[in-house]
C-alpha positions as CSV (number, residue, x, y, z in Angstrom):
1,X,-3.4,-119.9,-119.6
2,X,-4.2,-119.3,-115.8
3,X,-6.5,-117.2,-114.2
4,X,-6.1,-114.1,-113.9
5,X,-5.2,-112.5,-110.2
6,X,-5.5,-108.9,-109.7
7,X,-3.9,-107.3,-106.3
8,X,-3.1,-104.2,-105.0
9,X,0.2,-103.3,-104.5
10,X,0.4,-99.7,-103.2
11,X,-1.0,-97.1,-106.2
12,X,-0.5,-99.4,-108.5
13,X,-2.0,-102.8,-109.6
14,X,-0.7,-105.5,-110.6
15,X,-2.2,-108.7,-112.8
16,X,-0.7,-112.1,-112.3
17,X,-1.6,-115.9,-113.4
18,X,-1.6,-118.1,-111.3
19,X,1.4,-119.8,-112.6
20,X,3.2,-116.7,-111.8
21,X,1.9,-116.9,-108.2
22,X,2.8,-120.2,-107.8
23,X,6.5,-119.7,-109.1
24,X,6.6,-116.6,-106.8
25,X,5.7,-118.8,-103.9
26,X,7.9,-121.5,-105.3
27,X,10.7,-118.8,-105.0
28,X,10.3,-117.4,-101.6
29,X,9.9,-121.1,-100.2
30,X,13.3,-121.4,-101.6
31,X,14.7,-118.4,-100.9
32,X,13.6,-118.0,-97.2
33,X,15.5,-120.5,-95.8
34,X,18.8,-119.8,-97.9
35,X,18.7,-116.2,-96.8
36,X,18.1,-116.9,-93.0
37,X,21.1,-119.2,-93.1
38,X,23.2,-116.7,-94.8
39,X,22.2,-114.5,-91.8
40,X,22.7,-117.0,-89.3
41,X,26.3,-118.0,-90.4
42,X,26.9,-113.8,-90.5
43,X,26.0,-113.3,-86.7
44,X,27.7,-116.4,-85.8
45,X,30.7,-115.0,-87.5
46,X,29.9,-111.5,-86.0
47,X,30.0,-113.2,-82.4
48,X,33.1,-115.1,-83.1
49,X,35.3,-111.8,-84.1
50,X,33.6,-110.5,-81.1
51,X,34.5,-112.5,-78.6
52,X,38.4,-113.6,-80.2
53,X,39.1,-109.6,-79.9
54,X,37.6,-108.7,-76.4
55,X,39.1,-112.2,-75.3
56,X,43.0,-110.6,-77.0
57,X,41.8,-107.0,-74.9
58,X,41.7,-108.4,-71.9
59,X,44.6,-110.7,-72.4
60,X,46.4,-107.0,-73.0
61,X,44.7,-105.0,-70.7
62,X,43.5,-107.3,-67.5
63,X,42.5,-103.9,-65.5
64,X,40.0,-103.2,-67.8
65,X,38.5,-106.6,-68.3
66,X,35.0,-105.9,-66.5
67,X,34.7,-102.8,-69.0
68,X,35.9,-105.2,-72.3
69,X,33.2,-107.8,-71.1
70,X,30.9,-105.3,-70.7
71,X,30.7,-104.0,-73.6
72,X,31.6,-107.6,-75.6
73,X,28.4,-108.4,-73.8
74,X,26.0,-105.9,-75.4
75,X,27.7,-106.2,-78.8
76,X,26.7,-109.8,-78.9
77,X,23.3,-108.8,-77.9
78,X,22.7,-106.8,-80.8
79,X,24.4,-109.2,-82.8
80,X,22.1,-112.0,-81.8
81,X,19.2,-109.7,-82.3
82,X,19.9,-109.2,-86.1
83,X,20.1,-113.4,-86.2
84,X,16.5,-112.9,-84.3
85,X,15.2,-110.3,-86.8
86,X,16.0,-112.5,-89.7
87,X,14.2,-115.5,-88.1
88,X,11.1,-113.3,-87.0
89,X,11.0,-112.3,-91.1
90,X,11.3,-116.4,-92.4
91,X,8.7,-116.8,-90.0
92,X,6.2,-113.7,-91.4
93,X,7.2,-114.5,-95.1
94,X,7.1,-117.8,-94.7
95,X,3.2,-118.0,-93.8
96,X,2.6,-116.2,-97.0
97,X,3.9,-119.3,-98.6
């Protein structure tokens, strides 16, 4: 049997071996990557839809292509910044590893 590792987890503690830390680390060193890339493949998605459909509006509607690009524009921004978010939280969790 391990040692015993107490931490502090908000009001409540919480006692752990150290083989359950190591599994726990094993875990999020596999999990990190696999949920970053299900993230990256859903903004990459996200962007495609975006750009098919405001590419088909202004196929329809060519007087109002500056305000469908516009607004294509700063939907892919905040796309791309949910891809960004996830890699900024692989990159947090990932020093904990």
């Amino acid at each position: 049997m391990g040692r015993i590792i107490n931490t502090r987890h908000g009001e409540r503690s919480v006692t752990l071996t150290e083989e359950q830390m190591e599994q726990a680390t094993n875990w999020l060193g596999l999990t990190l990557p696999l949920g970053f890339a299900m993230a990256a493949f859903g903004a990459a998605f996200g962007l495609g839809k975006a750009v098919a459909s405001a590419m088909d509006a202004m196929g329809r509607q060519p007087e109002a292509a500056p305000r469908i690009q516009l607004a294509m524009i700063i939907g892919c921004a905040l796309i791309e910044a949910i891809a960004i978010y996830g890699l900024v939280v692989v990159f947090v969790l990932g020093s904990k590893v």
